[in-house]
N, C-alpha and C positions, 0 to 999 in steps of 0.2 A: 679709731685707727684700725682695727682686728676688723672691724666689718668691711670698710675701703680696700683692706688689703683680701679680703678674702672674695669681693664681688669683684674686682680686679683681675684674679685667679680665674674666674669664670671666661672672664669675654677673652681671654689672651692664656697663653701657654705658661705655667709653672715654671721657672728654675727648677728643676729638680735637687739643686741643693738646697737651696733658698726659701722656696715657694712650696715646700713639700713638708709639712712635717715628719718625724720621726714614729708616728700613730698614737692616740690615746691610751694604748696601754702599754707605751714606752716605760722603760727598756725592754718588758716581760715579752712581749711580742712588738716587733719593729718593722717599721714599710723600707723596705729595700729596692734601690735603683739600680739597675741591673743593666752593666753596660756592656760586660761580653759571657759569652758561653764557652761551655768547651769545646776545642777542636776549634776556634777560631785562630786563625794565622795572622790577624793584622790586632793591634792592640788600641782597642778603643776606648775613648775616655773623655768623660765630659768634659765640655771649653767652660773654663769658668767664670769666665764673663758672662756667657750669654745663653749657655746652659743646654748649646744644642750639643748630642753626638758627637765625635769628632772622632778621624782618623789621628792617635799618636804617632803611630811609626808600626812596621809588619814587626812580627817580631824578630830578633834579634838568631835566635837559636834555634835547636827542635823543640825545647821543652813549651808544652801549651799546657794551661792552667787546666787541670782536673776537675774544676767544680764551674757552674755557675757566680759569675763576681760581680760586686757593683760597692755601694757604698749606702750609709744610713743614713741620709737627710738630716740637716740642721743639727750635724755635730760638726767638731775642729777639733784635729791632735794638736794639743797646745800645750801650755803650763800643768796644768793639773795630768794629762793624759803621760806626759814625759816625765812626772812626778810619782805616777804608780807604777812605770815603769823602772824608777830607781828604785825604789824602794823592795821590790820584788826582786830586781837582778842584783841590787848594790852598788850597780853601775853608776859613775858621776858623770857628767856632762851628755846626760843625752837631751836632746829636746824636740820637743814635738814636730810631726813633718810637713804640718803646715795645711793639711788635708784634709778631706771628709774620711771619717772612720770608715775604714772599707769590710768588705763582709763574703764569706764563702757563703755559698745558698748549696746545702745539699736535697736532691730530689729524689727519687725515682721514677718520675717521668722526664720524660726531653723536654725540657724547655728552648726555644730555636733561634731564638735571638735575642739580641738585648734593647733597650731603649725603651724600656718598661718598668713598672712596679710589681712589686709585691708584699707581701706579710708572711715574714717568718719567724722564728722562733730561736734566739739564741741559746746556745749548747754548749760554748766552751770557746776557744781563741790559741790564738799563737802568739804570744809576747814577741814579737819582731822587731829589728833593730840593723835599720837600713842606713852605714855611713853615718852610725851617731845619732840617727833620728829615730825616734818611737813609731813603730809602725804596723800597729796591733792588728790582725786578721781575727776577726768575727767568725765563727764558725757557727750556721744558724741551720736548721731544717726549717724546709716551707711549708707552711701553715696546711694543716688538713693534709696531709700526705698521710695514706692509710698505713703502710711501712713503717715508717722512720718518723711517724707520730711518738712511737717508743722510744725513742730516744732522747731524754729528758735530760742529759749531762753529753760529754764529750766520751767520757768512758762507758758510754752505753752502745758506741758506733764503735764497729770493729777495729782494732789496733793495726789493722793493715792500710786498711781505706785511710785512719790518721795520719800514716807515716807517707802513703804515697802524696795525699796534699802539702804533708810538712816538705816531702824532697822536693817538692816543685819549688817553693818560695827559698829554701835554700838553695838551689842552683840554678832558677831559671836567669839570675846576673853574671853568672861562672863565663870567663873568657877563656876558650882554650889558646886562647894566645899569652894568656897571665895566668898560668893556673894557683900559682900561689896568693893571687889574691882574691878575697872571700868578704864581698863587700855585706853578706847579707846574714845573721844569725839569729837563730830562736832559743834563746836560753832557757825558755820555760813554756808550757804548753798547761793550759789551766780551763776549769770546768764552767759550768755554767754561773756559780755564784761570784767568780771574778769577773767573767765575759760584764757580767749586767754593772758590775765596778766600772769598769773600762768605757761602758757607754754612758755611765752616768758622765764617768769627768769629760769623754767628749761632748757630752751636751753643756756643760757645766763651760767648758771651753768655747765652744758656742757661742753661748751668750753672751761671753765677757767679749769675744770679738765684733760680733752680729747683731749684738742685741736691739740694736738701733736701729733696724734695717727701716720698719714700719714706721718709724717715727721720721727718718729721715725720709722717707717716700712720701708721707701726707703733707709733709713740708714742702716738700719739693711740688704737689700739686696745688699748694697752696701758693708758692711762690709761684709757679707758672700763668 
């Protein structure tokens, strides 16, 4: 079935969530899909169905993501991922948001667009919590960057740079038409050896969702 599905990969295009793993030396270093940069004004985001690009909507305000974003292939905020999120906040009732674990990519070169991979290096995260749902931000540096190679934890990257990424995810939902309400919080901001917690139980979550993917695919060429 792993062979099928991976000579299949060849003659036809990847899911990037799907059809992509997470990298062989997951969580330590992780292949990351990368679906907008900075300074983009329209908010792109894979269809997931069928795994092309897609325009979601321009954005809503001024605030535009600071880093490099995409998401880590063949994970799911689920049970487990909403579970280390309790247990860390104390919070009850949150649950998973149903998504691929998403991921800041920082560089110090431009990278110019999205609808690509890469291999980066996780460093730390943002315990996010969007409307009750678990919604962990990855904070990674890309692989071989001669810079920010040195940065092996989250508290190795300057306390400025952290906080300007954290004010974006905290305000880029802020309605100034609602100001009091404040749909998005980060109750904790943690280093590299929870970041790789967080991606285990989204893979972990994964599975329990996906696991079937290959087996239901050889079926289905067998049935056809």
């Amino acid at each position: 079935v792993q062979k099928m599905f991976e000579l299949f990969g060849r003659i036809t295009k990847p899911h990037p969530w799907h059809g992509i793993t997470a990298g062989d030396d997951a969580p330590n270093a992780v292949t990351c899909f990368i679906e907008s940069v900075p300074g983009d004004a329209i908010k792109y985001e894979i269809n997931k169905k069928n795994g092309y690009l897609m325009v979601d909507r321009p954005q809503k305000f001024s605030s535009l993501c600071p880093t490099v974003y995409g998401f880590i292939p063949q994970t799911y905020c689920g049970v487990e991922t909403a579970k280390l999120c309790m247990e860390a906040t104390k919070l009850e009732n949150v649950v998973g948001d149903g998504d691929p674990l998403d991921c800041c990519v920082l560089s110090t070169r431009t990278i110019t667009h999205g609808d690509l991979i890469l291999t980066a290096v996780p460093i730390g995260g943002f315990r996010m919590i969007d409307n009750g749902e678990a919604d962990d931000k990855i904070i990674c540096v890309v692989q071989g960057d001669s810079v920010m190679k040195e940065w092996n934890d989250l508290k190795d990257a300057p306390a400025a740079y952290v906080d300007m990424i954290r004010h974006y995810f905290l305000t880029y939902k802020l309605n100034p038409s609602q100001p009091d309400e404040h749909p998005v919080s980060i109750p904790q901001v943690y280093g590299r050896e929870e970041a790789l917690k967080v991606i285990a139980a989204s893979q972990t979550d994964y599975a329990k969702k996906y696991g079937n993917l290959q087996r239901e695919f050889a079926q289905a060429v067998v049935d056809a």
